[in-house]
SETOR-510109 format. One record per residue: residue number from 0; residue in one letter; x, y, z of N, C-alpha, C, O, CB in turn. Coordinates in steps of 0.02 Angstrom, whole numbers, plus 50000, padded with zeros to 5 digits. Glycine has a CB too. Layout:
REM residues N
<site k="NUM" r="A" n_u="X" n_v="Y" n_w="Z" ca_u="X" ca_v="Y" ca_w="Z" c_u="X" c_v="Y" c_w="Z" o_u="X" o_v="Y" o_w="Z" cb_u="X" cb_v="Y" cb_w="Z"/>
...
END
This chain:
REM residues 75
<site k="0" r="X" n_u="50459" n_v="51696" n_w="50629" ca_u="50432" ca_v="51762" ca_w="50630" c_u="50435" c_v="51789" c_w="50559" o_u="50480" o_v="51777" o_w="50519" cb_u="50469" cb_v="51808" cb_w="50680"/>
<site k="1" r="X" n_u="50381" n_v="51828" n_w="50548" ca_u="50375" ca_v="51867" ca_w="50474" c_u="50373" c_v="51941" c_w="50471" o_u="50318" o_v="51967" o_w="50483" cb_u="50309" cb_v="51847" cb_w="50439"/>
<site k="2" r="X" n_u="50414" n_v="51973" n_w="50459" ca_u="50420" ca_v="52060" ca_w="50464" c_u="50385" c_v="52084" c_w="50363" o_u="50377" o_v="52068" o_w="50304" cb_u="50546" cb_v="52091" cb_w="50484"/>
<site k="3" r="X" n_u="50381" n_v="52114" n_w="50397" ca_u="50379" ca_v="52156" ca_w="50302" c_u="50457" c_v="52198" c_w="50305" o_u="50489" o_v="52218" o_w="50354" cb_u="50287" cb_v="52244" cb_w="50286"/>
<site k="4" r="X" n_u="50469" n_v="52201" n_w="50251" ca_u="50526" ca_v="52260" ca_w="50238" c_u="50540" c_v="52325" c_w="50280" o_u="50594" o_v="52347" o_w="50299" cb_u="50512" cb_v="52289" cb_w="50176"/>
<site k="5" r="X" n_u="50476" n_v="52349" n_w="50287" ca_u="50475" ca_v="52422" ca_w="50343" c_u="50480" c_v="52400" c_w="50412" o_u="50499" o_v="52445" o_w="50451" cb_u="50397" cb_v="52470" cb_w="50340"/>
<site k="6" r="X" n_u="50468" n_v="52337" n_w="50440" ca_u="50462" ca_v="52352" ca_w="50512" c_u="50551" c_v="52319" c_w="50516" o_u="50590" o_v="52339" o_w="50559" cb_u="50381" cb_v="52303" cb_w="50563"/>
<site k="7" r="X" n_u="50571" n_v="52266" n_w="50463" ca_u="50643" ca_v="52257" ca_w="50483" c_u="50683" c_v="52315" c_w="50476" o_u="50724" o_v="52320" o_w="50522" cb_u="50676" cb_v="52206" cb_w="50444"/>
<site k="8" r="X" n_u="50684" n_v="52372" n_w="50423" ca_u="50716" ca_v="52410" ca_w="50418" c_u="50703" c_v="52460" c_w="50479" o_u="50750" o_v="52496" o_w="50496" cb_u="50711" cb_v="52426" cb_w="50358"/>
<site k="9" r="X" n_u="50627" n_v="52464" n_w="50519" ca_u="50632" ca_v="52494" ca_w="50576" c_u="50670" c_v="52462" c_w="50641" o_u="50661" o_v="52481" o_w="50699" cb_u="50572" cb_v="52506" cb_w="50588"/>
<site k="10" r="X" n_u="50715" n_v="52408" n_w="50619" ca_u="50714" ca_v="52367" ca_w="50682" c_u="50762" c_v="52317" c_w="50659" o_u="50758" o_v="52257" o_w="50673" cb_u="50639" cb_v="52335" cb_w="50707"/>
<site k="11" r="X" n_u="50814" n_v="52350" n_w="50616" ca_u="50862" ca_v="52291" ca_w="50574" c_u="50895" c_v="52276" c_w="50631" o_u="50881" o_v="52219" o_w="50650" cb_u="50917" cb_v="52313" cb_w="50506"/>
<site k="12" r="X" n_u="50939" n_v="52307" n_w="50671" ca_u="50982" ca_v="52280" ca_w="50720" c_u="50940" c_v="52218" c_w="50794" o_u="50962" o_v="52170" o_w="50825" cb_u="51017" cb_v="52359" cb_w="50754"/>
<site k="13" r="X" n_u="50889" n_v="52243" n_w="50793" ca_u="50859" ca_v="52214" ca_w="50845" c_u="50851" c_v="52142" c_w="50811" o_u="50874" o_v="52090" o_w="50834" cb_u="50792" cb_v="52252" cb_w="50871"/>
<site k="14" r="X" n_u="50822" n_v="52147" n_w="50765" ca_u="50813" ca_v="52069" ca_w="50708" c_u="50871" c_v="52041" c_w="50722" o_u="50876" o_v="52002" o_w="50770" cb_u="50808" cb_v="52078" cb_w="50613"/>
<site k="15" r="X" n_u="50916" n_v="52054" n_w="50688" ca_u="50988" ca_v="52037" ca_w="50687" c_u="51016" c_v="52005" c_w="50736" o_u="51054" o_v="51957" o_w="50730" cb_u="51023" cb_v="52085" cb_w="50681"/>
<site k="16" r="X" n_u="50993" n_v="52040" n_w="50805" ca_u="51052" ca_v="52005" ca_w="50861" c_u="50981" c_v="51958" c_w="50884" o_u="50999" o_v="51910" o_w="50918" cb_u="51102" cb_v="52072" cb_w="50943"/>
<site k="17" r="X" n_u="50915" n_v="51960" n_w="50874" ca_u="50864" ca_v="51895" ca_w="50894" c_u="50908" c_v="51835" c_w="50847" o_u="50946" o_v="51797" o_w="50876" cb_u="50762" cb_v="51908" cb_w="50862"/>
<site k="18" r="X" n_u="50900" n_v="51831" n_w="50779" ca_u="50929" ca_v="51790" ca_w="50758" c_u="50977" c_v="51750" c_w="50766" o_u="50976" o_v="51689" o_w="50758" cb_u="50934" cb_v="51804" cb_w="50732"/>
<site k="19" r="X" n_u="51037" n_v="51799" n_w="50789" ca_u="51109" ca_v="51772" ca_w="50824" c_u="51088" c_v="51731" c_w="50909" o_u="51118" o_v="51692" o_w="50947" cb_u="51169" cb_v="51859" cb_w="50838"/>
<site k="20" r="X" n_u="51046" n_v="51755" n_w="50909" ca_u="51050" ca_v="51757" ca_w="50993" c_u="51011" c_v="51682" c_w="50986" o_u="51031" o_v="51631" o_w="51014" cb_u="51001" cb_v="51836" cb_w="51047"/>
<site k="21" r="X" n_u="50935" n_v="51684" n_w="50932" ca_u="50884" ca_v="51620" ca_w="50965" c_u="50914" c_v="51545" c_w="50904" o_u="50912" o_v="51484" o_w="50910" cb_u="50762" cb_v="51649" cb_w="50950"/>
<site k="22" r="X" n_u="50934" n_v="51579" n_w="50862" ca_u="50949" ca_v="51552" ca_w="50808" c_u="50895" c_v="51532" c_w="50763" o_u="50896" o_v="51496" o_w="50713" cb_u="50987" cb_v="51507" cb_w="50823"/>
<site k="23" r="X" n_u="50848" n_v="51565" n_w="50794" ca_u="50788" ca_v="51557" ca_w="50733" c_u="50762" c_v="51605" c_w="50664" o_u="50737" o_v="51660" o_w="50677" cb_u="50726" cb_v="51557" cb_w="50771"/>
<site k="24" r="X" n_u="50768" n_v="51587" n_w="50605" ca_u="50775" ca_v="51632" ca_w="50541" c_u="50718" c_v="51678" c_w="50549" o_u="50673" o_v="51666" o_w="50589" cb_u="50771" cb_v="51592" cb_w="50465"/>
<site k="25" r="X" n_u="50721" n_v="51726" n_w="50513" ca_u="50666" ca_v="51780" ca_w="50521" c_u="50648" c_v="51787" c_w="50438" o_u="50688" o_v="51794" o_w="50391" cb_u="50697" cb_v="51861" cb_w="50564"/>
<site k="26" r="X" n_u="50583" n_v="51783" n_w="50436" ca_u="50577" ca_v="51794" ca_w="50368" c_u="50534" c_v="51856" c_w="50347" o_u="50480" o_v="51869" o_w="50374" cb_u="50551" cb_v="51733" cb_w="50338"/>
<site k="27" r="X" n_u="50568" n_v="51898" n_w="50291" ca_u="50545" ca_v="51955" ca_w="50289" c_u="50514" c_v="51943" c_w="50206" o_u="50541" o_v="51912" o_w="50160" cb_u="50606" cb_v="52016" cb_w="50310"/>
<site k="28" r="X" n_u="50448" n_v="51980" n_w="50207" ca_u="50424" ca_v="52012" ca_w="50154" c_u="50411" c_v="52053" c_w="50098" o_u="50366" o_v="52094" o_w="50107" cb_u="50412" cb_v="52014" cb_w="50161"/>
<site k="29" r="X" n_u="50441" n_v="52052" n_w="50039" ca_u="50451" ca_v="52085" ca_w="49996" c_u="50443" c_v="52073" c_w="49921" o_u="50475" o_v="52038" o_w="49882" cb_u="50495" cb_v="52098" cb_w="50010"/>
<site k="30" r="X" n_u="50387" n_v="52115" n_w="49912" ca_u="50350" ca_v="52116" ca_w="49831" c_u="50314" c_v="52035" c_w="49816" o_u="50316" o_v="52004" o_w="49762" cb_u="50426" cb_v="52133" cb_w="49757"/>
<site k="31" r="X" n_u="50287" n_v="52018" n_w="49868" ca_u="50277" ca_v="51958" ca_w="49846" c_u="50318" c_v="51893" c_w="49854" o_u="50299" o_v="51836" o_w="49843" cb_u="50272" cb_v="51969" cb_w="49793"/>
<site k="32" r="X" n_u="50372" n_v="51913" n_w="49873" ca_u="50409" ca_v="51878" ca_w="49880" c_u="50444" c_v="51851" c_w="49967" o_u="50458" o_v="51897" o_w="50006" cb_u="50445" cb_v="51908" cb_w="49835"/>
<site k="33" r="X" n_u="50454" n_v="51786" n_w="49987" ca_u="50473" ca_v="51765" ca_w="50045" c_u="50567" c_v="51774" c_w="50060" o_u="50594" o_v="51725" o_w="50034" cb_u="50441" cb_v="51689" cb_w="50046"/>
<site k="34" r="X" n_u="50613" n_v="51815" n_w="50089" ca_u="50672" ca_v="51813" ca_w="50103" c_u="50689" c_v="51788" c_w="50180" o_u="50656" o_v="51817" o_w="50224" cb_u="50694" cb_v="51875" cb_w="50085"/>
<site k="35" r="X" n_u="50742" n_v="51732" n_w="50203" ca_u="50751" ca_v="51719" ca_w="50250" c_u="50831" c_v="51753" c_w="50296" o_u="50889" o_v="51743" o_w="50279" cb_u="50739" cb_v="51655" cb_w="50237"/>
<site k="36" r="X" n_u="50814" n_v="51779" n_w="50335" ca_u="50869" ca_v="51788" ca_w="50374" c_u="50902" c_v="51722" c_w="50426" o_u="50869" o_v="51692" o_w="50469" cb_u="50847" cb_v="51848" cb_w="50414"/>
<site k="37" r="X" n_u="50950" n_v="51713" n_w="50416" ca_u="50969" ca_v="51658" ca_w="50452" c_u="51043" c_v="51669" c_w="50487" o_u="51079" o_v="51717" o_w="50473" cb_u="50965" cb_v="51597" cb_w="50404"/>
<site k="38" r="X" n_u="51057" n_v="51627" n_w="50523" ca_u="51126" ca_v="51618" ca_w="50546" c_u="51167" c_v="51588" c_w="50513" o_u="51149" o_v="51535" o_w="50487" cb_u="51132" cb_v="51593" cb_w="50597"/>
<site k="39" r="X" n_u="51222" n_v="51607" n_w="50506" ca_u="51286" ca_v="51548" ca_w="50455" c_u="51288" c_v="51494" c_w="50501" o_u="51271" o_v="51444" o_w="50470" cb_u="51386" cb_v="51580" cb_w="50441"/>
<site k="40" r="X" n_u="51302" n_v="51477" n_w="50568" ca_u="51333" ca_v="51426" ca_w="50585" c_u="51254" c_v="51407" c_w="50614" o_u="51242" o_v="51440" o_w="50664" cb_u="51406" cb_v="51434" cb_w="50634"/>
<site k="41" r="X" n_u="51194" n_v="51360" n_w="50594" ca_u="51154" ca_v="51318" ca_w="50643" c_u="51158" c_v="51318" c_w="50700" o_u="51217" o_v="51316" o_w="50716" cb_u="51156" cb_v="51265" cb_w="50637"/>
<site k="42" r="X" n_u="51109" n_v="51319" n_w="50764" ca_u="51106" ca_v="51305" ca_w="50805" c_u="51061" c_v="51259" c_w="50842" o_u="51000" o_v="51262" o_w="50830" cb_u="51113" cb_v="51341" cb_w="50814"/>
<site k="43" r="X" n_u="51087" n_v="51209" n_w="50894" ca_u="51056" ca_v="51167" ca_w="50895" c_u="50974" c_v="51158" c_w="50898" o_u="50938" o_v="51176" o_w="50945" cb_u="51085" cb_v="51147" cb_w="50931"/>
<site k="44" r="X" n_u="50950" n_v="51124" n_w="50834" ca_u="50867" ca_v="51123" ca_w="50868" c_u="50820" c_v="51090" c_w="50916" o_u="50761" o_v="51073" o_w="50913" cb_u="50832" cb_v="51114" cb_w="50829"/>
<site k="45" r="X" n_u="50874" n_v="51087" n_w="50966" ca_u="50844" ca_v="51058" ca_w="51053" c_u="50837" c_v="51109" c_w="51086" o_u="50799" o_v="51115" o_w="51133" cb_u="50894" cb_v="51009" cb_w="51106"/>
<site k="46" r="X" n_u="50879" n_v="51159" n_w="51060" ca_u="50884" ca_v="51238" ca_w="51072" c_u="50817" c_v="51281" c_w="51073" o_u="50803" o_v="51320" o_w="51119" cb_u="50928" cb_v="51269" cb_w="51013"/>
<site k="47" r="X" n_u="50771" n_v="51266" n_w="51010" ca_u="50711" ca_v="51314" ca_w="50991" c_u="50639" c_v="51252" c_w="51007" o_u="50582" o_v="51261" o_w="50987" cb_u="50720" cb_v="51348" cb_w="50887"/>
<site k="48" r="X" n_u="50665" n_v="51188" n_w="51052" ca_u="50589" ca_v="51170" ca_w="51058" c_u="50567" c_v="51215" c_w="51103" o_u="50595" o_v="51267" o_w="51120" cb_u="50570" cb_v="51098" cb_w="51081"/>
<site k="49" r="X" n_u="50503" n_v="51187" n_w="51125" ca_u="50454" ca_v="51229" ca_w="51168" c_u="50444" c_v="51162" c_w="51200" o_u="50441" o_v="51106" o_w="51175" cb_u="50382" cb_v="51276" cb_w="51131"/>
<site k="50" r="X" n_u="50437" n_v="51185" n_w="51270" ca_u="50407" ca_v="51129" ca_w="51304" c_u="50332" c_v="51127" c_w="51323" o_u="50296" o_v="51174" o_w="51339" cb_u="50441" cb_v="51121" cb_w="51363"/>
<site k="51" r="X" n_u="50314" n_v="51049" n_w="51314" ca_u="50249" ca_v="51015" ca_w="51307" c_u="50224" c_v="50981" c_w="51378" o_u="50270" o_v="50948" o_w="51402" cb_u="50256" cb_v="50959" cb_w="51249"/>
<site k="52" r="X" n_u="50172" n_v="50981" n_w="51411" ca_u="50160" ca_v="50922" ca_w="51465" c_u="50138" c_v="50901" c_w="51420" o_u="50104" o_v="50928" o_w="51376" cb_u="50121" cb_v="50920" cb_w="51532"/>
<site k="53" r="X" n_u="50161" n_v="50833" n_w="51429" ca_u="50142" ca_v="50766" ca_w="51368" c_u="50141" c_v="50709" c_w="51426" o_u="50142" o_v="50656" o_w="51394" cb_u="50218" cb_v="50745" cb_w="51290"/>
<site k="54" r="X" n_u="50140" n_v="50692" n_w="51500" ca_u="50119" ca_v="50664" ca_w="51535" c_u="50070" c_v="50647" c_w="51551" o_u="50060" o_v="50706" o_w="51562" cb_u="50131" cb_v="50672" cb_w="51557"/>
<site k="55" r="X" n_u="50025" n_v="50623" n_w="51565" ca_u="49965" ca_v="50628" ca_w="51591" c_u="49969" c_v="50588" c_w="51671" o_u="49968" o_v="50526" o_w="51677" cb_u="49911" cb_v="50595" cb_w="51534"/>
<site k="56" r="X" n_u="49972" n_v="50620" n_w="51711" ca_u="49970" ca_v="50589" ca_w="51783" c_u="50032" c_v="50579" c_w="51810" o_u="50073" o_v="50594" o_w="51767" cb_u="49937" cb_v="50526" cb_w="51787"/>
<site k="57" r="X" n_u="50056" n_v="50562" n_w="51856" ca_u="50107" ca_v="50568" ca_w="51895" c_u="50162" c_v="50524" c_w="51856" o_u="50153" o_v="50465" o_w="51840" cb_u="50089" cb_v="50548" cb_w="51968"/>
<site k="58" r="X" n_u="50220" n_v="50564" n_w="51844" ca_u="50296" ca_v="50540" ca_w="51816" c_u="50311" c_v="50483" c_w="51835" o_u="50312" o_v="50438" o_w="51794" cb_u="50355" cb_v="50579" cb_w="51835"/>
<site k="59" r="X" n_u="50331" n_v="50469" n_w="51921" ca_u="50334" ca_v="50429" ca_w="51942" c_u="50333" c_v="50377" c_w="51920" o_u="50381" o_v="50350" o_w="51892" cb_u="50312" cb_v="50435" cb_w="51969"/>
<site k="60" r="X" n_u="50265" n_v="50348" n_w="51932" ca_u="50225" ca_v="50286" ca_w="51900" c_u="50266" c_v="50257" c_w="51840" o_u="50282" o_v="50198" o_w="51830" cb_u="50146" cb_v="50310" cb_w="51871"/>
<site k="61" r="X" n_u="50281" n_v="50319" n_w="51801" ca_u="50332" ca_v="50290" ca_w="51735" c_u="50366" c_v="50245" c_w="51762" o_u="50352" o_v="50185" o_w="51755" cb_u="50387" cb_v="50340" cb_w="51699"/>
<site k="62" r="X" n_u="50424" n_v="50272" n_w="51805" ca_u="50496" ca_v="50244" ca_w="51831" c_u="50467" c_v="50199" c_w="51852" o_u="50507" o_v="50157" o_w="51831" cb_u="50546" cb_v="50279" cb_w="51882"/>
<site k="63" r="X" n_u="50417" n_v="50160" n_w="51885" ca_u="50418" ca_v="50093" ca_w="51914" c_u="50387" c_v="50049" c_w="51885" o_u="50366" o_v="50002" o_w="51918" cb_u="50397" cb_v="50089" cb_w="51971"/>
<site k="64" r="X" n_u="50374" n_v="50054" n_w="51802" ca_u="50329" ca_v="50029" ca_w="51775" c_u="50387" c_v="49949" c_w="51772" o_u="50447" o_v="49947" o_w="51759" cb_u="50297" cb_v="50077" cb_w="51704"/>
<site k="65" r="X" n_u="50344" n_v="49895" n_w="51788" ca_u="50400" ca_v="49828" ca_w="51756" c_u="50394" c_v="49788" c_w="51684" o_u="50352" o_v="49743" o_w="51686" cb_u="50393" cb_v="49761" cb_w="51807"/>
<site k="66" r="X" n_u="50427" n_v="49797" n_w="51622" ca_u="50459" ca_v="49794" ca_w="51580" c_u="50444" c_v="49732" c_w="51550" o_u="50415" o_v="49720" o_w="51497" cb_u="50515" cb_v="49808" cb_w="51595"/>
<site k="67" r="X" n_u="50472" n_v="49687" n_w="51597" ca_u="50478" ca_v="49606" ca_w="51609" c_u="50436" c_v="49589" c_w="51538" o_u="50461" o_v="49590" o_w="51481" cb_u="50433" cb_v="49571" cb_w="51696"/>
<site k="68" r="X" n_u="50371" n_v="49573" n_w="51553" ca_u="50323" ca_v="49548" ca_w="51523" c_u="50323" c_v="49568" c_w="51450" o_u="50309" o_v="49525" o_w="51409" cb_u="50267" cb_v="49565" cb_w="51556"/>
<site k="69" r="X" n_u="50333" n_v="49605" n_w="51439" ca_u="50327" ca_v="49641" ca_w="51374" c_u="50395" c_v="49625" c_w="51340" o_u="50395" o_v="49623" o_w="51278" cb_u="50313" cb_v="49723" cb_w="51384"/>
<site k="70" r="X" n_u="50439" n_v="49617" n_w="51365" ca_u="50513" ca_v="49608" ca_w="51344" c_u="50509" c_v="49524" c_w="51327" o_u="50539" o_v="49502" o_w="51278" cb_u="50576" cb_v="49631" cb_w="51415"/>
<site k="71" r="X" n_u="50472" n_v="49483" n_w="51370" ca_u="50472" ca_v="49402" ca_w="51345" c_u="50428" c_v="49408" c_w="51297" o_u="50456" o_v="49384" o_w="51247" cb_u="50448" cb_v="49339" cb_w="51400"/>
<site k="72" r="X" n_u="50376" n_v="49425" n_w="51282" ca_u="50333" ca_v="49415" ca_w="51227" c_u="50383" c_v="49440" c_w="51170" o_u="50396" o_v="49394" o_w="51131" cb_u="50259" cb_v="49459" cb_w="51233"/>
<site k="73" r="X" n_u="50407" n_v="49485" n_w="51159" ca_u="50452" ca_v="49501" ca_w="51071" c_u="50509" c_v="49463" c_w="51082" o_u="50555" o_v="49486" o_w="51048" cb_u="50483" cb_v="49594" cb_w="51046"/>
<site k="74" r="X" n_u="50528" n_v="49407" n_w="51119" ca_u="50589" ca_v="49378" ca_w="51122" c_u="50550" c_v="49309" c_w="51075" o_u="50583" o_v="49260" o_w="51059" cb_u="50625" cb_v="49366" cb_w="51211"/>
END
């Protein structure tokens, strides 16, 4: 997220505990210049994905796929 100077200073505390809370930096705008708000201690970034359907068609099908064949050929 990108604030300018006026809307963090309208809204410093609220910034503040998003930060703490999502652990994602907030970067604010000033004179040209990019400043990042961040957390001291990292938090995990499995934490801030977003989830994707990246399946196409039933899960299932995954789990019973057989392996076999493909496993003797790189042997």
């Amino acid at each position: 997220m990108r604030l300018s100077a006026t809307k963090l200073k309208q809204n410093l505390f609220q910034v503040l505990d998003a930060v703490l809370s999502n652990g994602r930096p907030v970067e604010i705008e000033r004179k040209g210049h990019i400043l990042k708000i961040v957390p001291d201690v990292p938090t995990s970034k499995l934490k801030n994905l977003e989830p994707h359907d990246t399946i196409v068609g039933d899960p299932e099908n995954i789990v019973s796929i057989d392996w076999s064949k493909e496993l003797l050929t790189r042997l």
